[in-house]
N, C-alpha and C positions, 0 to 999 in steps of 0.2 A: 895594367899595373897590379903587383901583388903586392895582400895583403892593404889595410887599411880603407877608410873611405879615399875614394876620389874624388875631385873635385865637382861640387854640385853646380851646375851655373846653367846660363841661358847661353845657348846654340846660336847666334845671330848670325844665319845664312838661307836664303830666301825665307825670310823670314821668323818671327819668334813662336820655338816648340818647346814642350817641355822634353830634356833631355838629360836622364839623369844617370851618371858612370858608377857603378856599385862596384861590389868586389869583384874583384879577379876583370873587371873592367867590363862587366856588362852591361850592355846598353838596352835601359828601361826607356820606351815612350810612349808620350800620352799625348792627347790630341792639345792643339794650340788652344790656353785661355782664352776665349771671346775677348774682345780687342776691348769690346766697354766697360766688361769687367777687370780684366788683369791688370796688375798695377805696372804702368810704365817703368824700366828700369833705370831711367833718371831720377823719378821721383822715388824709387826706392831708397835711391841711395843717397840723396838729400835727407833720408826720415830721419836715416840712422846719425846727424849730426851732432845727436840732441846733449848726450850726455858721454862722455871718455870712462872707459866702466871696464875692467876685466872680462874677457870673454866666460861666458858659462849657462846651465842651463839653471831649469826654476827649480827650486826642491817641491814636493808636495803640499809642502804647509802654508806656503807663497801662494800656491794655486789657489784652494782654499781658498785665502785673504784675498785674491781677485774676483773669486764667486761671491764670497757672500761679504764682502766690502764693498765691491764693484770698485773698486779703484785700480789703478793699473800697480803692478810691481816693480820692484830693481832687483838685481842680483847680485848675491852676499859672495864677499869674498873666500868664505870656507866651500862654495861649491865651484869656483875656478878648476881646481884641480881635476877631478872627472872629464869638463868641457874640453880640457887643454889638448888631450889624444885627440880628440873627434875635430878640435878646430882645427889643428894642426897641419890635415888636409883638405879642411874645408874653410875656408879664409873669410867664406863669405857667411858662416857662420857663428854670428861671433852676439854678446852678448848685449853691447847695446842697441844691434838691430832686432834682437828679440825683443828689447822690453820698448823699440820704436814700432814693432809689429802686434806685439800687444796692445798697447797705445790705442793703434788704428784699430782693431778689431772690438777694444773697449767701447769705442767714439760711436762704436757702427750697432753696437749691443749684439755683439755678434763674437763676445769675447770665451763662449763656452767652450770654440774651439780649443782650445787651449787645456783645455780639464785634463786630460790625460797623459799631456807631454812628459812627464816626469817619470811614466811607468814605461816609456821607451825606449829601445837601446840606442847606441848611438846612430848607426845608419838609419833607423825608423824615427828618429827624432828631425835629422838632417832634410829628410825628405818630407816629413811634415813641416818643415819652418818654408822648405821652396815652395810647396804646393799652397800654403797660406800668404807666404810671398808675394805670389804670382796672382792672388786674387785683391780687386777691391772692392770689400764689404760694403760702404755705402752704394756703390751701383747697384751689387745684389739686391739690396735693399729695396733701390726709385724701381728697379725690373718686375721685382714682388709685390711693390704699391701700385705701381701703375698697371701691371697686369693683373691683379688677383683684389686684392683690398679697394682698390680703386680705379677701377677698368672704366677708359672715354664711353662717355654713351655715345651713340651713332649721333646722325644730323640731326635725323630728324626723329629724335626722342624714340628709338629702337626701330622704330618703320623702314626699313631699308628697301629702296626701290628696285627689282631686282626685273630685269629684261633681258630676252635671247638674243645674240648677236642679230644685226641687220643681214639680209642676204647678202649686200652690196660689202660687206663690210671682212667678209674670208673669201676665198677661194677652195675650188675642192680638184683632185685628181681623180675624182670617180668617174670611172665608165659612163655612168647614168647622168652625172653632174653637166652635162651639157657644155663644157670648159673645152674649146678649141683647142687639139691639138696641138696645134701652133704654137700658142699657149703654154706648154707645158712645156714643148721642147724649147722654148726661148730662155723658161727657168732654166733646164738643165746646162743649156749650151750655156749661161754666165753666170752657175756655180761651178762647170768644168773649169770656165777661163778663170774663175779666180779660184781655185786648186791648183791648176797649173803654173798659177805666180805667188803658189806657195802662201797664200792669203787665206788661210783657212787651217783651223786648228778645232779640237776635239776635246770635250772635258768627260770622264768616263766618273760615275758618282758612282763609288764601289767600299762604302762603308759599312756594311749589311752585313752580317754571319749568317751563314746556312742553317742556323737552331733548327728552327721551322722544319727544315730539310731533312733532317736527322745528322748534317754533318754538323765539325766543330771549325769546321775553314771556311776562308772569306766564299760568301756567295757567287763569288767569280770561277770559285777553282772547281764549282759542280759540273758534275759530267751528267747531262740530261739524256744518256742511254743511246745517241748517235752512233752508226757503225765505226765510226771514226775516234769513238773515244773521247774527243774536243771538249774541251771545258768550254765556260763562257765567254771569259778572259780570250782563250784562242779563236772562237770563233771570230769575234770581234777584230781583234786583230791584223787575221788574215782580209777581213773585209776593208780596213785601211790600207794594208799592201797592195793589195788588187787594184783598189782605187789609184791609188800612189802613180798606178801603173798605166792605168787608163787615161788618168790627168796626164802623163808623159810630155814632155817638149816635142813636139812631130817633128824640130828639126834635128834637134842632137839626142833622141831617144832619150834624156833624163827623165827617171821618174820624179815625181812631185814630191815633197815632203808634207806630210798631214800630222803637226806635234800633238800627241797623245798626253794627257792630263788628266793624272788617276787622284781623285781624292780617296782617301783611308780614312779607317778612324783607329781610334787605340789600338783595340783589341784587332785589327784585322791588318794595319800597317806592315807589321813585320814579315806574316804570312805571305802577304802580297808581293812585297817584294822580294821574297824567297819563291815565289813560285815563280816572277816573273825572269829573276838571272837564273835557277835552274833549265827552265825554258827559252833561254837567249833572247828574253823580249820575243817572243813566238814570231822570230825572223826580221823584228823590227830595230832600227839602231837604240841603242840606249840614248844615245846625245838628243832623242828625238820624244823621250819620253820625261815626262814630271809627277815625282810622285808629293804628292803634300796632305795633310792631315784636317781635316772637320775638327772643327773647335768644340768644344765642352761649356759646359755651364754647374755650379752646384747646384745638386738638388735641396728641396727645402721639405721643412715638416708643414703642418696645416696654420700653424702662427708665422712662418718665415724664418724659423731657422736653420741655417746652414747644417744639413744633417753630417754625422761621422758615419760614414763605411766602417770602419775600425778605429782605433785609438788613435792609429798613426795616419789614418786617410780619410780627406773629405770626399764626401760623396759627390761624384760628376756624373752626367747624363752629354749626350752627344747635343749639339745648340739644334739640329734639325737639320734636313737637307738647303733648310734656308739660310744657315751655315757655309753656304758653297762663296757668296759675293766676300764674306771677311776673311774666308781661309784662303782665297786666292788671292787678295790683296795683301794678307800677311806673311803670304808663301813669298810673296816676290814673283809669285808667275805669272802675273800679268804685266813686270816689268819685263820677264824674259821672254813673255810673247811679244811683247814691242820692240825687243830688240832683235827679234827674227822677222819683223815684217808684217806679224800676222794681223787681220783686222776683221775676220767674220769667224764666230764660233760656235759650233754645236753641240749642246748637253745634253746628256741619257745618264738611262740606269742600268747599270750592269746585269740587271733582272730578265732581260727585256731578249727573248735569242732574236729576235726576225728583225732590234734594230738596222736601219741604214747609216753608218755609221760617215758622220759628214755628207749625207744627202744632198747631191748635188743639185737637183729639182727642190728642196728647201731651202737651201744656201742661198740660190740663184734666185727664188720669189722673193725670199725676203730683204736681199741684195735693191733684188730692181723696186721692189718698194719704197725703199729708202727707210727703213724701218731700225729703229733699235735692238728691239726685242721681237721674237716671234714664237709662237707655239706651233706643235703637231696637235691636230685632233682624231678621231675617230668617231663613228657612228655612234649611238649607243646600241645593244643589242634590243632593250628592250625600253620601253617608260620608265619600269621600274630598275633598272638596275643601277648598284649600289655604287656607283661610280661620280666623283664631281665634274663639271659641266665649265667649262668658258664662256660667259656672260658677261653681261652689265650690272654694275652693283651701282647704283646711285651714278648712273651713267657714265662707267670708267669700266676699262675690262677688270674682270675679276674670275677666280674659281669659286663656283659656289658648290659645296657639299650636297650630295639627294637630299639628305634629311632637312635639308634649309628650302625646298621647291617644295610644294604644296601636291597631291594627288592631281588636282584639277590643270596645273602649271606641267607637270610631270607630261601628262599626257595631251598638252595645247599641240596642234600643228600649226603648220607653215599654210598660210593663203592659199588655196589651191592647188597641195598637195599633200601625201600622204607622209611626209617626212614632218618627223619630232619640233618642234624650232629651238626646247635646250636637248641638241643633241651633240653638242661637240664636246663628247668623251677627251679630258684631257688625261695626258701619256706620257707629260713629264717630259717630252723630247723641244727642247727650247735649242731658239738661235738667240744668240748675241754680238751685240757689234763691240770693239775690243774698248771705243771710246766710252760706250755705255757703262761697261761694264769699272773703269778708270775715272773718268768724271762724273758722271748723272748717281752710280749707285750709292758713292756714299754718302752722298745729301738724304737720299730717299731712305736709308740704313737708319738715318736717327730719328725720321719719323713711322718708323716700321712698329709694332707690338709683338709683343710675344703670343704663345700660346698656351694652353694651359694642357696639362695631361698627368692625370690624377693616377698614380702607379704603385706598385708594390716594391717597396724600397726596402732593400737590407739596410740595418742601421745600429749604432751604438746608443741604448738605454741611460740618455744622461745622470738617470739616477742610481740606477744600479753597476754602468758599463759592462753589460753583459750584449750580445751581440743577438738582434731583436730578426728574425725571418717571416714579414707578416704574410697572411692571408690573404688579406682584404689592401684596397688602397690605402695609404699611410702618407703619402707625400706630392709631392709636386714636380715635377720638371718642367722647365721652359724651354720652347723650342720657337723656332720660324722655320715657316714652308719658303720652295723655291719658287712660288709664285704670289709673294706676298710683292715683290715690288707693279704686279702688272698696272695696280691701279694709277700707277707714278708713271707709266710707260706714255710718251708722247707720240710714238710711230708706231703701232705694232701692226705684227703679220701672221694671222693663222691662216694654217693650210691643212685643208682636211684629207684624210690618205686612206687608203682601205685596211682594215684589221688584218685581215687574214694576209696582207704584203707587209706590215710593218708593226704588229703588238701581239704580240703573247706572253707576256709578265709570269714569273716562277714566283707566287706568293706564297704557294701550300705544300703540303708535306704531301709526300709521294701516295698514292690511294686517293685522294679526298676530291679526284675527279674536274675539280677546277681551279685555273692558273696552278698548276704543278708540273711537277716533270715531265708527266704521262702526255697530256695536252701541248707543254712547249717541244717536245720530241715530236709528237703528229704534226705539230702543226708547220713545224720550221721541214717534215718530211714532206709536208701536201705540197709546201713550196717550192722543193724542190722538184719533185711532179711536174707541176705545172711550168715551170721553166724547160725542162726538158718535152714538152708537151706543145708548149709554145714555139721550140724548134723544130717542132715536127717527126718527134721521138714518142714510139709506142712502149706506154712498162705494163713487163708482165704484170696478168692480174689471176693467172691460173697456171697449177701444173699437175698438166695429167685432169683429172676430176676435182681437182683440190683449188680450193681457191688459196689466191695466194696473197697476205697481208705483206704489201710493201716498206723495205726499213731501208730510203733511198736516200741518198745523200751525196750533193755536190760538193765540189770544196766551195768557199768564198776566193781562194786565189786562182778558180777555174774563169767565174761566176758569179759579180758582186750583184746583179738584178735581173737575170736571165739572159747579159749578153754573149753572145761568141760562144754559142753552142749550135751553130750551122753546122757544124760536122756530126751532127748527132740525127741528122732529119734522115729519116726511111729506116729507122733501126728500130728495132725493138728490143730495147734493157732488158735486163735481169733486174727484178723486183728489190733484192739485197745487195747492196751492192756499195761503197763508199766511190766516188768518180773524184779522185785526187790529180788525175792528169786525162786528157781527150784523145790519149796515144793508148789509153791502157782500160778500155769500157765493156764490162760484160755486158754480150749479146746472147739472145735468144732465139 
């Protein structure tokens, strides 16, 4: 549309997002309000019953009289005329829903919001009354009491009983793990069969910015220095294709479909899915992909209140990766995974290059388990490394933080042998069953807590409204992990895997020698090594007198875990080399 505001409203399609049309028809978006806090849009618009009033905004003097009255205001018919242009295409802007949104943010003492609306212009006024719209203050509020001001004590008066899984209680696929072969191909073979009857879907958690990195794009779109160029996004990708292909119907050659489910957040949505139609869905259909947004929460000052970003914007933080069960419920995609059939799901993080993306030996344990929920673990490398652990928290699975295990707990072993007993390194890589995630999670959702994380907030100076850049921490954000519900979990399934087959996390900036670039390029190259090594393939390691550092690289749609590289046995590679196809391999 040119020219003028367009209409400001809520999007209701898989789900409710902030979705707001500016000029020349731009589409701003932000992640979805958290369902506890935003105000339903029923009850919005019952608020606004209250009083038949001229459309218009508040003058400053009005403001004022709400501060330091603390009573709520009306709006004078001499300020109609300004409102009128701005309502004009914003309908849902209108006068006595401001002074019923008022009202509400009075009731909640949460009405400071509001100070600055008079020095806004028309579209930054528009989109401060939706983004206050969309919130409701007294939940902020019980979120802020209940987590901060007045946090549950434990059971037992802070004593939490904390113990390492039973043996009997995981399974592991290590070599050394003593775990029957048999065993493990029986996982696989009935996470094949259900890939292959299309009962298996993927949720890829990719709200992350490459800051860290030195880029300014979603953590997906980084190129870790592979011959091949590949982002992470790609890599990935091709690892569902291949799969796709492998699940195959043996009788009519279909491949399987594996629906792909990207969560975003604000700032990283648009990118994403700009990289992802530039890149044709990296070969994948679009009908097969779902993009949906991580919900937000206001941040707060050190009393509770609703910070400003700016005059015209409240301050929002991402709700946490533990954000993922409300934003797939309010996406709608867990209806549109049930209306494809799908009933076993695999989460990760986009971070992660040596993912197995829908691991069919994972699928297929936690399948035959009967299990709701299941975790991947990992070794830890050491006692002490700074990683949290899969345990028993007052006898319920839990993640517990190193800094919560004590030196002497750190370093306990296992009954007659040399292995850690908290050593199941968790990685983030969870299954889920479709019903878990539909019925069981959102009982467990209202007895869930927040978490606290003390930050450095930009903010508006309610006294002075100059625009404050601290130093030091200044605020609060609430968040939940994605394994806050384990303790609620009645079937779970961890499975322990080996590092160096399936986690190399990109946390650090390039140089800093651990989880970064440097580290996820060798180590996603060792593996590929070792696959081609495992078929009976020699890579150069010298040329001439020179040794030779290998930069090897299979595709994933060769190659999703080292299979179907028999044609490579008695060769010896070339060290550099990207292998895109098994028709086309430099030899030495």
């Amino acid at each position: 549309m040119e020219g003028g505001l367009c209409q400001a409203d809520w999007q209701i399609s898989r789900g409710l997002h902030w979705v707001f049309l500016g000029l020349g028809g731009t589409d701003r978006r932000r992640g979805p309000i958290t369902e506890a806090v935003r105000a339903p849009p029923a009850a919005r618009r019952s608020s606004v019953r209250s009083k038949e009033q001229g459309a218009g905004l508040y003058h400053a003097a009005q403001v004022d009289t709400l501060l330091h009255q603390h009573s709520p205001i009306t709006v004078p018919a001499q300020q109609q005329h300004r409102s009128f242009a701005m309502v004009r295409n914003t309908p849902s802007f209108t006068a006595q829903r401001l002074e019923a949104l008022n009202k509400h943010y009075y009731e909640a003492d949460q009405h400071h919001v509001f100070k600055f609306l008079s020095d806004l212009g028309d579209e930054a006024a528009a989109e401060l009354f939706e983004q206050l719209d969309g919130i409701r203050p007294e939940r902020c509020n019980e979120f802020f009491d209940r987590t901060v001001r007045h946090p549950a004590a434990p059971a037992d008066a802070g004593a939490d009983k904390i113990a390492p899984l039973a043996s009997d209680s995981f399974a592991s696929t290590l070599e050394d793990s003593g775990t029957p072969a048999s065993d493990i191909a029986a996982w696989q073979d009935e996470g094949m069969r259900l890939l292959r009857a299309n009962k298996v879907a993927v949720i890829l958690l990719a709200g992350g910015q490459g800051s860290r990195l030195g880029s300014s794009e979603p953590k997906g779109c980084y190129d870790i220095g592979l011959p091949s160029g590949k982002c992470l996004f790609e890599i990935q990708a091709e690892r569902i294709r291949r799969l796709q292909q492998l699940a195959a119907d043996p009788t009519t050659g279909a491949a399987a479909t594996i629906p792909w489910l990207v969560m975003t957040s604000g700032p990283t949505s648009e990118a994403t899915k700009k990289k992802f139609a530039e890149s044709a869905y990296f070969g994948l259909a679009e009908k097969d992909v779902f993009f949906f947004n991580q919900g937000v929460l206001p941040c707060f000052d050190l009393d509770g209140k609703i910070m400003l970003e700016s005059h015209g914007k409240v301050a929002v933080a991402p709700d946490g990766n533990g954000g993922i069960y409300e934003a797939l419920r309010l996406s709608g995609a867990l209806d549109w995974l049930r209306q494809r059939g799908v009933e076993h799901i695999h989460s990760y993080c986009v971070d992660n290059c040596l993912v197995r993306v829908a691991d069919p030996t994972f699928i297929g344990y936690a399948a035959l388990r009967g299990a709701e929920c299941g975790a991947l673990v990992v070794p830890k490398k050491a006692w002490n490394e700074p990683v949290g652990v899969i345990c028993l928290r007052n006898g319920r699975y839990s993640v517990v933080e190193y800094s919560e295990i004590s030196e002497e707990m750190a370093k306990l072993k296992r009954t007659g042998t040399d292995q850690l007993a908290y050593n199941a390194g968790n990685i983030c890589s969870h299954y889920y069953t479709l019903d878990f995630l539909q019925t069981r999670v959102p009982d467990i959702e209202a007895r869930l807590e927040h978490h606290i994380a003390r930050k450095k907030i930009k903010h508006v100076d309610m006294e002075t409204g100059s625009i404050v850049v601290p130093t030091k921490p200044n605020g609060i954000k609430l968040e939940r992990f994605v394994f806050d519900v384990f303790p609620y979990v009645e079937r779970m399934a961890i499975l322990e895997v080996a590092r160096c087959e399936q986690f190399s996390p990109l946390k650090n900036a390039p140089g800093s020698g651990v989880d970064c670039p440097e580290t996820s390029r060798s180590d996603l190259i060792a593996q590929c090594m070792r696959f081609a090594q495992a078929a009976g393939a020699t890579i150069q390691t010298t040329d001439g007198d020179s040794q030779v550092e290998p930069c090897f690289e299979i595709s994933p749609l060769v190659s999703y875990a080292g299979e179907g590289l028999e044609s490579l046995r008695g060769k010896t590679l070339a060290a550099n080399q990207h292998i895109a196809s098994l028709d086309n391999v430099a030899t030495v």
